[in-house]
GUVEXLO-130811 format. One record per atom (N, C-alpha, C): residue in one letter; y, z, x. Coordinates in steps of 0.05 Angstrom, whole numbers, plus 5000, padded with zeros to 4 digits. Last residue first. Layout:
BEGIN
AYZX;...
END
This chain:
BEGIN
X463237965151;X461238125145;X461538305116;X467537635164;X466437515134;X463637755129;X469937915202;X470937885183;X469637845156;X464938095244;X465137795229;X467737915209;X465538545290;X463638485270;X465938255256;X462938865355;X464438635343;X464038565308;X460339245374;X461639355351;X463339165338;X461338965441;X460339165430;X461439205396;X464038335441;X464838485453;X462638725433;X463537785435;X461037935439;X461838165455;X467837605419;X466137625395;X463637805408;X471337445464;X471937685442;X469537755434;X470237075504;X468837355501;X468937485478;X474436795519;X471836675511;X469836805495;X479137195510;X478636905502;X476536895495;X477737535562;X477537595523;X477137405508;X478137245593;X475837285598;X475437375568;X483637005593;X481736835592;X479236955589;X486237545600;X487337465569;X484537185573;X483937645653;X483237885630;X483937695599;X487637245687;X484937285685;X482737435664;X492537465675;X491537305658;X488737145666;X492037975704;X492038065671;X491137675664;X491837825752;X489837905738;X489537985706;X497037625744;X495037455752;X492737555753;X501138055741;X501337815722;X497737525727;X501638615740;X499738515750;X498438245737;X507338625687;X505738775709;X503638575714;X511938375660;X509338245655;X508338385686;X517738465683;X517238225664;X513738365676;X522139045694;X520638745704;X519738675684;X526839475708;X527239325684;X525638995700;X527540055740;X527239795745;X525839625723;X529040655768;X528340515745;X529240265745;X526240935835;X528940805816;X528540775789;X521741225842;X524541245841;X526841255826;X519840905784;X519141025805;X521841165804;X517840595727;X518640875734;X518240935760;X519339985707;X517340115728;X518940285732;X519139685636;X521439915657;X519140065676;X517339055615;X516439305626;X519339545638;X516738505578;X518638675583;X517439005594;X514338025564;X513338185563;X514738415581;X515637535520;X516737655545;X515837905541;X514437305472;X513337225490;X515237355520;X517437735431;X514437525431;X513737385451;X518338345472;X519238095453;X516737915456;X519338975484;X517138845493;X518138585460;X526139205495;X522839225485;X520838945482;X529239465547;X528539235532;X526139335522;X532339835582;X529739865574;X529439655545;X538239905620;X537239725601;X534939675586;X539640275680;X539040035661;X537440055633;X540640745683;X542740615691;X541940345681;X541141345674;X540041205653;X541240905655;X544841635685;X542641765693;X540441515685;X549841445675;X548241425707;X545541565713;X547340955619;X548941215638;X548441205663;X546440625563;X546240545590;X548840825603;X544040815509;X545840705521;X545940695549;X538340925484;X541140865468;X542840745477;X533340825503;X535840815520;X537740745504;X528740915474;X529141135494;X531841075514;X529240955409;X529840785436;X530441015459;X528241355371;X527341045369;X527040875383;X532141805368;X533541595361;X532541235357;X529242115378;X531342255370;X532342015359;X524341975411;X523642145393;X526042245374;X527641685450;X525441535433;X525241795407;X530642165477;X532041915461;X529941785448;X526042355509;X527542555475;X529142385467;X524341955536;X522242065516;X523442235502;X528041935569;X528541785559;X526041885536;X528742565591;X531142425573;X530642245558;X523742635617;X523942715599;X527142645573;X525642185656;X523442145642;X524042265609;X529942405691;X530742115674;X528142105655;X528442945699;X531142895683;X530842625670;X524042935735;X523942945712;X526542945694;X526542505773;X524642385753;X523842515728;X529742895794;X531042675777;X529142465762;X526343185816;X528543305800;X529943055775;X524242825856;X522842955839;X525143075809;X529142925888;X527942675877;X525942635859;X530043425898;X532343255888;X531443055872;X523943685884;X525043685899;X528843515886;X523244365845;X522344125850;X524643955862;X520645025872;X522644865849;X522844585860;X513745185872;X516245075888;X518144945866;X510045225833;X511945425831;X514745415849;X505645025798;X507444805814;X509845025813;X503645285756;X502145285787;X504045125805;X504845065707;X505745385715;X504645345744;X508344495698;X506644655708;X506044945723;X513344325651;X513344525675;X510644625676;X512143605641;X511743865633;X512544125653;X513543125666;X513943185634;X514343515633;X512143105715;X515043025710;X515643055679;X506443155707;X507943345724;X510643365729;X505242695686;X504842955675;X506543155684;X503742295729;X506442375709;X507342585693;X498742265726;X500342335750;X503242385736;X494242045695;X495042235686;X497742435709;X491941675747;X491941735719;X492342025718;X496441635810;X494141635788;X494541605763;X500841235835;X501241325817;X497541375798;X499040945900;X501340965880;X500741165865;X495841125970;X495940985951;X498441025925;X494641815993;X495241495990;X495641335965;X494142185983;X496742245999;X496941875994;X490242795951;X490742495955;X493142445960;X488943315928;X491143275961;X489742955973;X488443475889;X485243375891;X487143275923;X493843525857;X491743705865;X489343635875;X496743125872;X496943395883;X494943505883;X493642755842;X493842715861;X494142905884;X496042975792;X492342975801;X491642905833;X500542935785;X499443225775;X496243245788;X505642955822;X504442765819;X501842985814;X510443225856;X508743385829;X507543195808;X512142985899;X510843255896;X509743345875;X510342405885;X512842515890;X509942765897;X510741655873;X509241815889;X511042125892;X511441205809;X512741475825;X509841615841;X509940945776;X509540905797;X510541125819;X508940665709;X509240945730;X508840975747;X510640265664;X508340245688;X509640455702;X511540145597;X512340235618;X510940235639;X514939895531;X513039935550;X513340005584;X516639935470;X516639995495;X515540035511;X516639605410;X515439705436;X516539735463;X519739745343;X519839625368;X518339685391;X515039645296;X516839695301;X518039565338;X508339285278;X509639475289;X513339445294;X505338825262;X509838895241;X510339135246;X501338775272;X501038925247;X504238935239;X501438405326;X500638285301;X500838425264;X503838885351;X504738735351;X505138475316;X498839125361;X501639225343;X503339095335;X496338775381;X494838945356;X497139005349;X499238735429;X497938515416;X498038635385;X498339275450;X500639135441;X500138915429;X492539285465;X494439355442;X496439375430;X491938905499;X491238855481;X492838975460;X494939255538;X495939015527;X495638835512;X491739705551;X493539745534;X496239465527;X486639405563;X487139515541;X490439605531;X489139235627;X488439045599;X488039165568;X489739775643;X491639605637;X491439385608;X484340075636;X486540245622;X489440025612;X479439925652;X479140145631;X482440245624;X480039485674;X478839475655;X478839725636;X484539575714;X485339365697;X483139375669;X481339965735;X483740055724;X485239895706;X478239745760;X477239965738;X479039985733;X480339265788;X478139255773;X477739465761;X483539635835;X485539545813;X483539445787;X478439955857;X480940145837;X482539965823;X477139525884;X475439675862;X477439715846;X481239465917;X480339175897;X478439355876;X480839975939;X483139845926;X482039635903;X475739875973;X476540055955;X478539985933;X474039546009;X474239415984;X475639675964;X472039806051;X474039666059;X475339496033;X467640086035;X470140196042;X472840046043;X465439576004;X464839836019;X468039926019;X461039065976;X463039305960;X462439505985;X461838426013;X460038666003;X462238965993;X465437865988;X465538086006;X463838315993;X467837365977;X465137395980;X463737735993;X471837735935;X471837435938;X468037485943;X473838125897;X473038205921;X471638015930;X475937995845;X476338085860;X476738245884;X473037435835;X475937495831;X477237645850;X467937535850;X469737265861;X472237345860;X466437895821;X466137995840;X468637765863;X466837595758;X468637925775;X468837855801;X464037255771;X465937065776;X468137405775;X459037415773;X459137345798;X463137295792;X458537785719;X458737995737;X459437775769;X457737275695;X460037455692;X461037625714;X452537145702;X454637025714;X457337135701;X449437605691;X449637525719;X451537385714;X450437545632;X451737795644;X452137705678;X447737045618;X451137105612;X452037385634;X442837275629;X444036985653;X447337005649;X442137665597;X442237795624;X443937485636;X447637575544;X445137575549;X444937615586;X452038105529;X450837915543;X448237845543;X456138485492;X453838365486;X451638215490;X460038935536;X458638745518;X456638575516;X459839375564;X462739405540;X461639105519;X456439595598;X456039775572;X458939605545;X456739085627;X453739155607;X454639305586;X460639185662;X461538935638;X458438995617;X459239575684;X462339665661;X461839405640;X455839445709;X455339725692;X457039715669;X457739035743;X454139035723;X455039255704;X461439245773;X461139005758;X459638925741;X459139745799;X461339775781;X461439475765;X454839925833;X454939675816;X456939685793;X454740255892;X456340215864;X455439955849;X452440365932;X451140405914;X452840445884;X456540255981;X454340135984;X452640175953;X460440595967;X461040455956;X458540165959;X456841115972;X458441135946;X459340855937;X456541116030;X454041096012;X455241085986;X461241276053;X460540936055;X458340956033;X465241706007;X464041536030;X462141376034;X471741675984;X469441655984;X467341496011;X477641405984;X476041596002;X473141735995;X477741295915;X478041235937;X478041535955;X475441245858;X474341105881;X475841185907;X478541625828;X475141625827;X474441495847;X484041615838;X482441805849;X479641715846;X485841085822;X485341135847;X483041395851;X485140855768;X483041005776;X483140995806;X491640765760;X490040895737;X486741115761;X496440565793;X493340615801;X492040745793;X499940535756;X499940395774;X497340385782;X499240885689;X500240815719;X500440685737;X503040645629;X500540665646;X502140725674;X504340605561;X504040525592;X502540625592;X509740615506;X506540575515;X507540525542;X512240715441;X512540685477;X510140775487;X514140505382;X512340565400;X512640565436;X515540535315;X516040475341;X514340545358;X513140205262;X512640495276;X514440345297;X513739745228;X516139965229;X514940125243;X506739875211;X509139635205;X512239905205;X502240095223;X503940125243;X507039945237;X499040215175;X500640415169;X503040355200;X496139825181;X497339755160;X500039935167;X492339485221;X493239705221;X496139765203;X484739185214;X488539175219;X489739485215;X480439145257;X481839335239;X484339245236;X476939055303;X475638925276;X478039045257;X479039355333;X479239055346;X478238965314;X476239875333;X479539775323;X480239525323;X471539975291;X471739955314;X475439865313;X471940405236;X469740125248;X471540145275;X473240855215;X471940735194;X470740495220;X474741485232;X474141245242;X472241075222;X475641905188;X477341865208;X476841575215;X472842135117;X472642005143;X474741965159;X470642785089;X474042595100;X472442445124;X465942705032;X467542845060;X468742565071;X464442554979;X466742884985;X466942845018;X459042225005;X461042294988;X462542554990;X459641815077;X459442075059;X460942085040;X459241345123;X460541435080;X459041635070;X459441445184;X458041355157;X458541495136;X463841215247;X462641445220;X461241315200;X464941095302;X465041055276;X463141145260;X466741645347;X464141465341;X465241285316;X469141915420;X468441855385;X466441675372;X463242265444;X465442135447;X465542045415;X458742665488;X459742575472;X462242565460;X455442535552;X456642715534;X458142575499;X448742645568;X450442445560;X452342675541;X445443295592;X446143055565;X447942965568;X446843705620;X445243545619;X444943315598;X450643995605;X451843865637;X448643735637;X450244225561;X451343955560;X451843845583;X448544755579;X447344485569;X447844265565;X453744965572;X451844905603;X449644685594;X455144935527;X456444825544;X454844825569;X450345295505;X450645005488;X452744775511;X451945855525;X449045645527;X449345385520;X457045865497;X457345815540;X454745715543;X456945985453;X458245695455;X456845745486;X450046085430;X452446235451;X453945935453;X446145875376;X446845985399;X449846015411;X446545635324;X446046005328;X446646085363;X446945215325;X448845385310;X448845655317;X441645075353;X444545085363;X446545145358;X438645105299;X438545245330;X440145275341;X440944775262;X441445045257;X439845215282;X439944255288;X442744325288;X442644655283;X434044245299;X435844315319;X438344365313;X432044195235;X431944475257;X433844605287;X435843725228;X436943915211;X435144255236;X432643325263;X434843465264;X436043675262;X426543405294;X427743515256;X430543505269;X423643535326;X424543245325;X425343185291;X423844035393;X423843935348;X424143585361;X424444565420;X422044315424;X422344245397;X428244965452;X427144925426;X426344665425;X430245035505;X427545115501;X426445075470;X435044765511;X435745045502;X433045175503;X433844245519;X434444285539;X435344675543;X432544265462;X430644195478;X431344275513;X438644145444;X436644345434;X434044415451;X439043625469;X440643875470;X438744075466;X435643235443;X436043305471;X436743605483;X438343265392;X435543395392;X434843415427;X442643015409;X443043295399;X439743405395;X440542475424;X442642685444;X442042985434;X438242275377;X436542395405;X438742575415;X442442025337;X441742375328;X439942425358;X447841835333;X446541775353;X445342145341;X453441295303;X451841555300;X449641655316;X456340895355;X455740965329;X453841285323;X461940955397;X459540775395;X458140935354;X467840835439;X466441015420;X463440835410;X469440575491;X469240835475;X467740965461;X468240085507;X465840275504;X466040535505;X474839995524;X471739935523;X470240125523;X480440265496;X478940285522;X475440165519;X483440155448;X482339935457;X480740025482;X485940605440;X483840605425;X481640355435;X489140705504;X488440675472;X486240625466;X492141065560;X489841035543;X489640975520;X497641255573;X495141195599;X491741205579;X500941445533;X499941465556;X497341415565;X504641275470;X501941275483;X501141295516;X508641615421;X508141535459;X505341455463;X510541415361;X508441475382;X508541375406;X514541645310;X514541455322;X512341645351;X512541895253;X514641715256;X514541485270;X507442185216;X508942185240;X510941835236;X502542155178;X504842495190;X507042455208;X500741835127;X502541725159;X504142105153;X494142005108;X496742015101;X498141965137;X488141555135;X488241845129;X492541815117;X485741155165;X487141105129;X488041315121;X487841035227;X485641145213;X487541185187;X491940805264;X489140745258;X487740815229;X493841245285;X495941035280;X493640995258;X490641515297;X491841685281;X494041465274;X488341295348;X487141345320;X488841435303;X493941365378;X491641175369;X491141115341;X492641945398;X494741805380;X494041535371;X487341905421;X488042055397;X490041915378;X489641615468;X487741555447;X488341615421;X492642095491;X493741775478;X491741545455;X488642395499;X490442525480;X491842265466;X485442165533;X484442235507;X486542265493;X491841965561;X488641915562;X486841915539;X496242385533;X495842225553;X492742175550;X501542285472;X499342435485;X498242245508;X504742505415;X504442345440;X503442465454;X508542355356;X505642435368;X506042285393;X514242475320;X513942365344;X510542475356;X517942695257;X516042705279;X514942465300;X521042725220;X522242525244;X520442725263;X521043055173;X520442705170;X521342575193;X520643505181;X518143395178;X518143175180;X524543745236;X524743565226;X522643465217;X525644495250;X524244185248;X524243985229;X525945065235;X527844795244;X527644585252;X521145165215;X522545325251;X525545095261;X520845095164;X521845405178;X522645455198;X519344575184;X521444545175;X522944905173;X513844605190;X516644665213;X518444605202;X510044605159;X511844805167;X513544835176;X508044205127;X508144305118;X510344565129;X507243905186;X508043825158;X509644015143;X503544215210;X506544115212;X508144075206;X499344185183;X499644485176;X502944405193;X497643595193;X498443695157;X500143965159;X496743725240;X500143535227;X499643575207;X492243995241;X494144055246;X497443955249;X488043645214;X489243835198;X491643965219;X488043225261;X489043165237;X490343415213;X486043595295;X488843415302;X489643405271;X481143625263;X482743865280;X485443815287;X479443135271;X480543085243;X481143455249;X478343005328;X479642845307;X481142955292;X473843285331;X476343375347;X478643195340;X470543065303;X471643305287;X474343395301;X467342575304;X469242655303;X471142915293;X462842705249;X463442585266;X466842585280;X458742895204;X459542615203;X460642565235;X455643385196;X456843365218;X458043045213;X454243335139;X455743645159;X456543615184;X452342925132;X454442965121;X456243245130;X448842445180;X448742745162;X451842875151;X448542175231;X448342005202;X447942345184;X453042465272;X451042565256;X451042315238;X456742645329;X456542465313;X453542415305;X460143175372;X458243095363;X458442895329;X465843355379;X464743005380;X462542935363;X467443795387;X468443625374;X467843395372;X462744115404;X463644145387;X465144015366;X460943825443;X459543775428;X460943935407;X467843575473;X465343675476;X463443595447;X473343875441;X472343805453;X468943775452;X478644155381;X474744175393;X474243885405;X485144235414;X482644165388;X480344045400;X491544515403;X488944535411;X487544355387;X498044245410;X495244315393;X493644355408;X505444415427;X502744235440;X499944405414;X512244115401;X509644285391;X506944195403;X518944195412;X516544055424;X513744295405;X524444005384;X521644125386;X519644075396;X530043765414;X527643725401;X525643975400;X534243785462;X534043915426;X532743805409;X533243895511;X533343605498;X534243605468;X531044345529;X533444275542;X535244055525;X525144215509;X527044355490;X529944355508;X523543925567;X522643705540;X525743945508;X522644285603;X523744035606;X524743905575;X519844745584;X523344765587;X523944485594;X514444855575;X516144655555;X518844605565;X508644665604;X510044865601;X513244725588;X502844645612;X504644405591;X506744625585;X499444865634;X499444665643;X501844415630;X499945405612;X499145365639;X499345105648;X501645385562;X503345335586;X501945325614;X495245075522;X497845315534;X499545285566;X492144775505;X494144625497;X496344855511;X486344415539;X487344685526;X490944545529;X480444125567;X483344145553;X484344255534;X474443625555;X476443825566;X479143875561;X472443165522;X470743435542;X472043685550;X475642795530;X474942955497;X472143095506;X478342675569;X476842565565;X475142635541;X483242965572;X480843055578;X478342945579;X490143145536;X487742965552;X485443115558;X493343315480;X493143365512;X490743115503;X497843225447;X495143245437;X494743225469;X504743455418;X502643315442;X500543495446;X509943235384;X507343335378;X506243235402;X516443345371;X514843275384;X512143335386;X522843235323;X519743455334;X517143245346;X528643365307;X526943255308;X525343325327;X531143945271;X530443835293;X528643575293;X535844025214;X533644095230;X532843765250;X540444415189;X540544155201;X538244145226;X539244825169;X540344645151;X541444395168;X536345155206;X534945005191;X535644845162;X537344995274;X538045105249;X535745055224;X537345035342;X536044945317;X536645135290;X538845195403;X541045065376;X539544925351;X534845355425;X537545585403;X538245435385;X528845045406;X530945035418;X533145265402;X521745165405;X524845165392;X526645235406;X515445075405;X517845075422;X520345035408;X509445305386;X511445115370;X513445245395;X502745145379;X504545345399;X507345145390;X495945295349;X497845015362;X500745255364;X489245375347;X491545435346;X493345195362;X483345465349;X484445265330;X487645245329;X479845765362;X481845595384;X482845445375;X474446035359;X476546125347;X478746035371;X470045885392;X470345705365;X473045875350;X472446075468;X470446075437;X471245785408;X472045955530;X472245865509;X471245995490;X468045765590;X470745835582;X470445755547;X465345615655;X465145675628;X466745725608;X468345265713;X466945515695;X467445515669;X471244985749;X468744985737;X467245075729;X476645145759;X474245255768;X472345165762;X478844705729;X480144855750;X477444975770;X476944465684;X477644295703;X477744435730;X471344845644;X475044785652;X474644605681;X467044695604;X468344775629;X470044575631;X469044955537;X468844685547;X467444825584;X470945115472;X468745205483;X469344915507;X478645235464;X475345185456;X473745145476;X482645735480;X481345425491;X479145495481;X488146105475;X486346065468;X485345785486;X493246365498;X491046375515;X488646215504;X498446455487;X497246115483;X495246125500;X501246955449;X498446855462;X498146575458;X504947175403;X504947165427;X502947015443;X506647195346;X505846925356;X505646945388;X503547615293;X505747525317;X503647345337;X504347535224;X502647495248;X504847505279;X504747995187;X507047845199;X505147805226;X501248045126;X502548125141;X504847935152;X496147625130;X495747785124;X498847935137;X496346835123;X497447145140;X497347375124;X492546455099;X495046505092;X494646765121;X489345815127;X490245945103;X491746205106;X485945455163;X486545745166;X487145915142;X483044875132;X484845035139;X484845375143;X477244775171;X477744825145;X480744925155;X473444255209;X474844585202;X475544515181;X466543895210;X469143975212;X470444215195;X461544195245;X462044095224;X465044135227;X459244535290;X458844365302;X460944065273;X458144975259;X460145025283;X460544775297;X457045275201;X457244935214;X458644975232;X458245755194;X455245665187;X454545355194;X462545895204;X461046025221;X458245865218;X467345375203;X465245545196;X464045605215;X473345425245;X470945365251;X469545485232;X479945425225;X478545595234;X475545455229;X487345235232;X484845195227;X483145435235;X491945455260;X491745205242;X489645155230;X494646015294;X492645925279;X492345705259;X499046005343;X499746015311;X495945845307;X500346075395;X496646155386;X497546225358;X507246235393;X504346155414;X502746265394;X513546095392;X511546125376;X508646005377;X519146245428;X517146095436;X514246345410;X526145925434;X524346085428;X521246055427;X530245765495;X528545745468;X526745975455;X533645745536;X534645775511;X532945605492;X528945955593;X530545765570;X531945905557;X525046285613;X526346145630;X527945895610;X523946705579;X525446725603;X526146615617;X523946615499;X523346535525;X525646605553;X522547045452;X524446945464;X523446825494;X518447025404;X519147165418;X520946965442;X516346975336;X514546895357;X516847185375;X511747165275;X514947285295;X514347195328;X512146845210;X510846915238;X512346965253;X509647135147;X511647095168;X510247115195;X506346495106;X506746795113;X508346835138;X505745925100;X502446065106;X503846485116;X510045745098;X508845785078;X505945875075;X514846195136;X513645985124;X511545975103;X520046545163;X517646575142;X517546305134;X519946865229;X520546565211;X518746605189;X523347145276;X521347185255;X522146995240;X527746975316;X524546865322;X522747035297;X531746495278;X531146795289;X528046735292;X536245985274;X532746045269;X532746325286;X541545955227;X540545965248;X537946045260;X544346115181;X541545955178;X540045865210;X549446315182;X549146075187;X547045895193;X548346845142;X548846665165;X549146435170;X547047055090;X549147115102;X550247035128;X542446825081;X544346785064;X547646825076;X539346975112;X539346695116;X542146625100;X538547585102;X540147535137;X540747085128;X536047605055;X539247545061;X539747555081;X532247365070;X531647215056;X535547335051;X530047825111;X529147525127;X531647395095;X529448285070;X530848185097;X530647925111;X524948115036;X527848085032;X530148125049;X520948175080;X521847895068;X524647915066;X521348615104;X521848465114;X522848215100;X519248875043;X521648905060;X523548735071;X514948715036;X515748645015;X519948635030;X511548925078;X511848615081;X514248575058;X512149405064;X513449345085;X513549055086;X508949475021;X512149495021;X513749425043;X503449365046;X505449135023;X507949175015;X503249825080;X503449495087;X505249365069;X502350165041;X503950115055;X505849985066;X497650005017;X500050005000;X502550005017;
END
């Protein structure tokens, strides 16, 4: 009884402090799931609302999609962005995680009101949808709220939690999906308490996380959002996603000591066990990725077919800014040693898993790669590079120019497009794995977006100014649509958007530099090889099917 006078209290305090002010956001905020009180940040003028609960995992389907969270008992406080679903972490390679991680962390600027509210940023991290937590440790916000946007990062189920894909209606598929998905509904629905703008949201994300955004362009589900960054990965990456697959998960189970060939026995085995048993296990099984789904009645599909087979209805008017790095897959190949590049068949593997060949089609595919680009020459050390630009043209460039295409063809809005080149100090993968050569990894930029809590040297002049010009031009897209309203000194050229036949790039190094059509002679080696190819690309299907 107590309680309930006290909540009854607060309210009506919260409800004339609004009356009597200038509506200015106080860090207790009542919304429509109950009051939440975040707490003041020490290195900004923001406020900061951590491990807000969006969802919650049945206990009796842990592997099935969430359910909304639903209401606050009280006044939740918003301190902790400790959570992370079940995965091993990147850092240590250790165990980590429960099924109560459903939370997303909101960033507010002072100057947010809520009679004149913010436009708001959403970012779905990376990981390859194995890995990845959404708290400051790695996505720390003062760059991005300096900007007077909201920034808001999500958690959501990785791994077999979030992936696993069932012909069975409890697990359909994708779940780390549709965890995203209920969390722009619970966006939706809220921020407009923290001074946010519901109708001028912005999704953006790197790798998986770019993906993600993607799909969410993609998929028939309600449009939550405005306008999308895509980083260093779309929906178009080959041999993404594949179809419903029940061995893996009876694998699983089996690899736990339970011996079935019953689904339904192994899913309610694995329900029962320890997320950290089920994640060590998965370091034996193929892992799992999105899938296209099968028609269940009552339950929400995400991925209906492959994207190349899909128009995309909901992108007419989206805006969009897209890229990549320079040397997407330096790290995987290079400095490795001689036996690594003596026992690669990177040409056979990549072009087998992405299509349909017959073996004489595949040999001569895999000769006129090797011709391209590594002429007559045995794969060693001395080929590294020529590798790295071949994985990187296949798993990240050419896709994301296909997908301009795709947006293109749907009455997308305007495109922006970009190539990241910057070598600096807080190049995020490169630093850390103390690679010194070569341009710009995957996912290297990161470290000019976000304040990484481990990157504790203050950053250098030149560094300093990449994150100034970056994060500026990604809060003008999210504020205004164009990430170069106007030409400054911080902001000294001109960012064109990608036109029908000029393919308009801004290379982020250093400098900023306004080019035409990146890696123009392997890409149109890639637009001839689609050409001939399309149709027997994996998941291809006939229009007339």
């Amino acid at each position: 009884m107590f309680l309930k006078i006290q909540f009854i209290v607060i309210f009506i305090y919260l409800t004339l402090f609004s009356k009597c002010h200038s509506k200015s956001l106080d860090t207790l905020v009542n919304t429509k799931v109950g009051l939440i009180r975040g707490l003041k940040a020490e290195d900004g003028e923001y406020s900061m609302f951590l491990g807000i609960p969006f969802g919650k995992v049945e206990e009796n389907n842990p592997f099935g999609p969430s359910i909304p969270y639903g209401h606050f008992d009280g006044v939740f406080d918003a301190n902790d962005d400790s959570a992370i679903c079940p995965q091993t972490e990147e850092f240590n390679n250790t165990i980590v995680g429960s099924l109560d991680c459903l939370h997303l962390n909101i960033y507010v600027p002072n100057s947010a009101k809520t009679n004149a509210p913010l436009p708001v940023l959403v970012w779905i991290y990376g990981g390859g949808f194995q890995i990845g937590f959404a708290g400051r440790f790695l996505y720390g916000p003062k760059y991005f709220v300096r900007h007077d946007i909201i920034l808001v990062t999500v958690n959501y189920r990785v791994g077999p939690y979030g992936f696993m894909c069932l012909n069975d209606p409890k697990v359909p598929g994708n779940q780390g999906f549709k965890d995203q998905l209920l969390a722009l509904r619970w966006i939706k629905d809220n921020i407009g308490s923290f001074g946010g703008n519901s109708d001028k949201v912005t999704l953006f994300g790197e790798s998986a996380g770019g993906i993600s955004v993607d799909y969410h362009l993609f998929s028939k589900q309600e449009k939550l959002f405005n306008n999308l960054i895509i980083q260093s990965g779309t929906s178009f990456l080959p041999s993404l996603i594949g179809e419903p697959e029940e061995t893996r998960t009876i694998n699983l189970a089996a690899k736990l000591g339970f011996e079935t060939t019953d689904l339904n026995e192994a899913l309610s085995f694995l329900g029962k066990q320890s997320t950290s048993s089920v994640i060590l296990a998965m370091r034996q099984v193929p892992r799992y990725l999105p899938c296209v789904e099968n028609d269940f009645d009552d339950v929400e599909k995400f991925i209906s077919d492959y994207p190349f087979n899909l128009d995309i209805p909901k992108a007419k008017d989206v805006a969009i800014l897209i890229g990549h790095t320079d040397d997407e897959r330096l790290v995987l190949h290079v400095n490795k040693n001689p036996d690594y590049y003596e026992n690669l068949n990177i040409f056979y593997d990549k072009l087998s898993n992405a299509f349909n060949f017959t073996s004489i089609e595949l040999a001569d595919m895999v000769k006129y790669f090797r011709h391209f680009y590594i002429g007559d020459e045995n794969i060693t050390i001395k080929e590294q590079f020529n590798i790295i630009d071949f994985d990187s043209d296949f798993t990240y460039v050419h896709p994301t120019l296909r997908s301009i295409e795709k947006y293109k063809e749907n009455d997308a809005g305007d495109i922006f497009y970009y190539v990241f080149s910057y070598n600096g100090d807080r190049n995020f993968v490169k630093k850390r794995v103390n690679i010194t050569i070569g341009g710009a990894a995957h996912a290297d930029e990161i470290g000019y977006l976000f304040d990484i809590s481990y990157m504790k040297d203050e950053p250098s002049h030149e560094d300093q100014l990449v994150i100034d010009r970056m994060t500026t031009l990604w809060a003008n897209f999210v504020k205004y649509s164009k990430p170069m309203p106007e030409i400054s000194d911080l902001l000294p050229v001109d960012w064109k958007p990608v036109e029908d036949n000029l393919l308009h790039y801004l290379e982020i190094d250093s400098e900023l530099t306004l080019k035409k059509r990146p890696f123009n002679k392997r890409m149109a080696f890639w637009d001839l090889f689609y050409r001939h190819n399309y149709k027997l690309q994996k998941g291809y299907r006939s229009r007339n099917n």
